[in-house]
C-alpha positions in Angstrom: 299.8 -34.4 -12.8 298.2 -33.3 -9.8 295.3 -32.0 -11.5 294.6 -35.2 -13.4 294.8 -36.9 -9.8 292.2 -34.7 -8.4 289.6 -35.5 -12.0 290.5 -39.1 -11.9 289.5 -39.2 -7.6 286.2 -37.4 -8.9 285.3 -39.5 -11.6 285.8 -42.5 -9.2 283.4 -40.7 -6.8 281.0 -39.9 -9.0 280.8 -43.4 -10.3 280.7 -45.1 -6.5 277.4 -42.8 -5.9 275.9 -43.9 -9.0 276.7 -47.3 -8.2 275.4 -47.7 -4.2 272.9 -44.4 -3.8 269.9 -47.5 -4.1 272.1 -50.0 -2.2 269.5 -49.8 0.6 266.5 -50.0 -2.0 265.0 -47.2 -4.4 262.5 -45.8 -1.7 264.9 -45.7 1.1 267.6 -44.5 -0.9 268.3 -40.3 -0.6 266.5 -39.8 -3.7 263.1 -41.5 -2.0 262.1 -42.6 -5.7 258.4 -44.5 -5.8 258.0 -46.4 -9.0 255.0 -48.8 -8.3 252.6 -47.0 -10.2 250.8 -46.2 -6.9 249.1 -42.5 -6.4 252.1 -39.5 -6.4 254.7 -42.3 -8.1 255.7 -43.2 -11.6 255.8 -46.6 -12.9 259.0 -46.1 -15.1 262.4 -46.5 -13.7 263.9 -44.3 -16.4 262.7 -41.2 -14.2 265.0 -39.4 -11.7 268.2 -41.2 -13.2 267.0 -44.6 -11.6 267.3 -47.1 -14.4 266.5 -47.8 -17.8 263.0 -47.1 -19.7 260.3 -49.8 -19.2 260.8 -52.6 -21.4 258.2 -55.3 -22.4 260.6 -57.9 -22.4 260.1 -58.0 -18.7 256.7 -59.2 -17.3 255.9 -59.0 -13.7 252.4 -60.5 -12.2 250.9 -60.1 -8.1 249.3 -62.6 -6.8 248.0 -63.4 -2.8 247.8 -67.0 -0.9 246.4 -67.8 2.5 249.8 -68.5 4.4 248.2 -72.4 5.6 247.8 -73.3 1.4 250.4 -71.3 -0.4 249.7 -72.4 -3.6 246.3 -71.6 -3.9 246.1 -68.6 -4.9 242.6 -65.9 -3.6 241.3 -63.0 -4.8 239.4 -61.6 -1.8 240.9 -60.7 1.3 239.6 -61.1 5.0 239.8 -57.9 7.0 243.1 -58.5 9.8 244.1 -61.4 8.5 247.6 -61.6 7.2 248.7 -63.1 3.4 251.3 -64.1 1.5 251.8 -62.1 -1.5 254.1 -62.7 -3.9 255.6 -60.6 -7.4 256.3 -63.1 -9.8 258.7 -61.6 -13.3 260.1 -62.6 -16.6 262.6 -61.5 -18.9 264.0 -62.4 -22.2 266.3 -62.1 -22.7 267.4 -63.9 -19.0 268.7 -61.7 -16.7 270.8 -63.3 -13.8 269.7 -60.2 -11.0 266.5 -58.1 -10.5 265.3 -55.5 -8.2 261.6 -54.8 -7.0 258.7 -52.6 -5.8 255.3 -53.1 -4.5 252.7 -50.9 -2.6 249.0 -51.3 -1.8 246.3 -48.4 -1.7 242.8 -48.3 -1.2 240.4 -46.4 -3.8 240.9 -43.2 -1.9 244.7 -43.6 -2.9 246.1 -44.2 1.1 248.0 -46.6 2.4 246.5 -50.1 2.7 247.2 -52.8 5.6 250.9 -53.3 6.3 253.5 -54.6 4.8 256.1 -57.0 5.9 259.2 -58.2 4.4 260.4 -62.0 5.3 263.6 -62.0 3.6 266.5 -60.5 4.6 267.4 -58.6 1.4 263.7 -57.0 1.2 262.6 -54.0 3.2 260.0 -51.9 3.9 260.3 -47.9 3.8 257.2 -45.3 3.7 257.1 -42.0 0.8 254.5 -39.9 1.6 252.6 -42.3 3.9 252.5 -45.1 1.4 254.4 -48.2 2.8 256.6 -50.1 -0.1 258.4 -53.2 0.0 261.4 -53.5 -2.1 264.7 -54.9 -2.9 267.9 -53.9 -0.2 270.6 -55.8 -2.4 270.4 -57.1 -6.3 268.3 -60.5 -6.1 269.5 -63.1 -7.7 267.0 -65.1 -10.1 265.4 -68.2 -9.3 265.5 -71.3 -10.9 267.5 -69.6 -13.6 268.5 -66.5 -15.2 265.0 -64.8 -16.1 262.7 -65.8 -13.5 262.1 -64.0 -10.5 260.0 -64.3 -7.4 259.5 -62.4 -4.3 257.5 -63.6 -1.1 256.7 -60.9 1.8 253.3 -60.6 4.0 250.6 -58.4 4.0 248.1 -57.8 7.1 244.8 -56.5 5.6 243.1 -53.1 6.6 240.5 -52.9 8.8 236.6 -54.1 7.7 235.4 -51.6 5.3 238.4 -50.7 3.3 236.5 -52.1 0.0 238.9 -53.4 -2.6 242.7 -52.9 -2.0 245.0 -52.2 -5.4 248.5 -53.5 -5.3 251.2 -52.0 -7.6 254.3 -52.9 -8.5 257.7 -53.5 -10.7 260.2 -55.3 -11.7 263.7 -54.6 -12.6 265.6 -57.5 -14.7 269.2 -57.0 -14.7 272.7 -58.1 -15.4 274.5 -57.5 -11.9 277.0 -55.3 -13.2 276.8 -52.6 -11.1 275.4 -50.2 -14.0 272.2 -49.4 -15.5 273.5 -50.6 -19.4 271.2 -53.3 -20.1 268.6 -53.2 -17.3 265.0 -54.1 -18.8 262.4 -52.5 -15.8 259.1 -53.8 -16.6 256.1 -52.0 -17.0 254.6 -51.2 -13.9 251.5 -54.1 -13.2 248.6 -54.3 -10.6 246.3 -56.4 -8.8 243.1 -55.5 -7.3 241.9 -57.6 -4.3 238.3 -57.0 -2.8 237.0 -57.5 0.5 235.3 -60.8 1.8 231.9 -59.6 2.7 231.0 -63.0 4.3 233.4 -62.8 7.1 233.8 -58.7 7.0 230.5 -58.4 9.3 230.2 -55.4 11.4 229.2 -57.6 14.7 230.2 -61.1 15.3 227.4 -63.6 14.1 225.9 -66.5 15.8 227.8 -69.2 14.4 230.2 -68.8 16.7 229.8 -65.8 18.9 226.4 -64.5 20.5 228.0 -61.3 21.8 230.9 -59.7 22.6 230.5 -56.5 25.4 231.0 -54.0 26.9 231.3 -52.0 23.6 232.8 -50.2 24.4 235.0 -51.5 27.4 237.6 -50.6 29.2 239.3 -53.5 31.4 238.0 -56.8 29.9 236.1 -57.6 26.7 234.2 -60.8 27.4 233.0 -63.5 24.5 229.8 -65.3 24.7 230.5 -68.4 22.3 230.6 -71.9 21.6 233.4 -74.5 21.7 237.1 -73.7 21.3 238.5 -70.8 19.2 241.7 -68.6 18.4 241.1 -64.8 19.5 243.3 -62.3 18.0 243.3 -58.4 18.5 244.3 -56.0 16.0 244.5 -52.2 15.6 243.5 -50.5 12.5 246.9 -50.7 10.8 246.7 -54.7 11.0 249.4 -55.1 13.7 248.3 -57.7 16.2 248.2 -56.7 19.6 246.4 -59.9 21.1 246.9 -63.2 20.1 245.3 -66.8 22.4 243.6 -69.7 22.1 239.7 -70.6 24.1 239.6 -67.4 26.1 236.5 -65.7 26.7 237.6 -62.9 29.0 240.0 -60.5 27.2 242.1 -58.5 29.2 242.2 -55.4 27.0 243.6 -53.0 30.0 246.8 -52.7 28.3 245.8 -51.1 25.2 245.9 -47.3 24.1 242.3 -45.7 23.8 241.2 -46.3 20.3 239.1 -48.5 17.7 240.8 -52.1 17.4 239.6 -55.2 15.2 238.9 -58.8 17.1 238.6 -62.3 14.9 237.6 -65.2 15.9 238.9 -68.4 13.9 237.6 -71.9 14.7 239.4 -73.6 12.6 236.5 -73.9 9.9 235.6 -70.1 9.8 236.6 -66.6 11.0 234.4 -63.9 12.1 235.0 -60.3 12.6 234.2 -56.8 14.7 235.2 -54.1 15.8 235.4 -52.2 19.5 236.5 -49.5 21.1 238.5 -49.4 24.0 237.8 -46.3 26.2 
């Protein structure tokens, strides 16, 4: 009797690791598994004794908005400037819960911009220097069984990072707490390029006539016309500096580096960069 105890306690163990090891999402899980697609990843959950094979009864589509008109959706991206992104899925047949991944690379296959979840069930975690968003709990499906969406922000890379590719995945499933039934899509992408016409490597004359010393160390001052937001970013896309109508910058407080400043006017945005010694 004892003996058949001790099996029956391991079987139970066994099947409570195989139902929460990915509790805390795929990539932050132990087992670190990728499956965007994105360089050094798969894009099939079957792999590593995540899920089930990719199925093409589940679709999944990436698409980016400017966070002031979300439902227009762009296909170029401004250097610095942040954006909603969204992965968008569909299965037949309906499944009630789904999981996610998504990760952005420039050509060169690193990490591009940053990531930033805006749901409390979403997360960020980094595999080999490649920052993905995913699922931290099963997601429920929205309107109805079989139709999933996820919102979360990205910042873009700094000017000259050409085209940025997002991958990604989505996992349609019952909300069991197994992997019988799951339907993973087949991993999908979306390549967004850069916005020349604003990615300029000194400020224009539109709005700015110069911006010096270049590089500076105490104050960066703006020679422009009429009111404006100025914001300061590193290279990563984190904003340091963010105010409205200044044209003396008090950059004392930043570490020596290269850093992005925008201008936005309300009717454009122009971009440079500088260096603070």
């Amino acid at each position: 009797m004892k003996k058949k105890f001790l099996l029956f306690c391991a079987a139970l163990g066994i099947a409570y690791i195989g139902l929460t090891g990915y509790a805390s999402g795929p990539a932050a899980s132990p087992a670190a598994l990728n499956r965007t697609g994105a360089a050094g990843s798969t894009a099939n959950c079957s792999t590593g004794g995540c899920h089930s094979a990719s199925s093409s009864s589940t679709t999944a589509v990436i698409e980016m908005a400017d966070p002031a008109s979300p439902s227009v959706k762009v296909t170029k991206y401004i250097p610095g400037k942040t954006y909603l992104m969204t992965i968008r899925g569909i299965s037949t047949p309906a499944k009630p819960k789904f999981g996610f991944q998504v990760a952005a690379t420039k050509s060169d296959n690193s990490n591009a911009g940053t990531l930033t979840a805006t749901a409390a069930s979403t997360g960020t975690h980094a595999i080999s220097g490649i920052n993905i968003i995913e699922h931290r709990a099963a997601l429920a499906a929205s309107p109805s069984a079989g139709n999933y969406t996820v919102n979360f922000n990205w910042t873009a890379p700094v000017a000259g990072s050409g085209t940025i590719t997002f991958y990604g995945i989505i996992n349609a499933v019952d909300g069991t707490g197994t992997t019988a039934n799951d339907l993973p899509s087949n991993g999908t992408t979306a390549a967004f390029s850069e916005d020349l016409t604003s990615s300029v490597g000194t400020i224009g004359t539109v709005m700015a006539t110069n911006v010096y010393p270049n590089p500076c160390t105490d104050m960066l001052h703006i020679e422009a016309r009429g009111n404006m937001r100025v914001s300061v970013s590193d290279l990563g896309g984190r904003q340091l500096i963010n105010t409205t109508a200044q044209k003396d910058i008090d950059v004392s407080g930043l570490q020596p580096g290269s850093y992005i400043i925008r201008l936005d006017n309300g009717t454009e945005q122009q971009v440079s960069m500088f260096i603070k010694k």
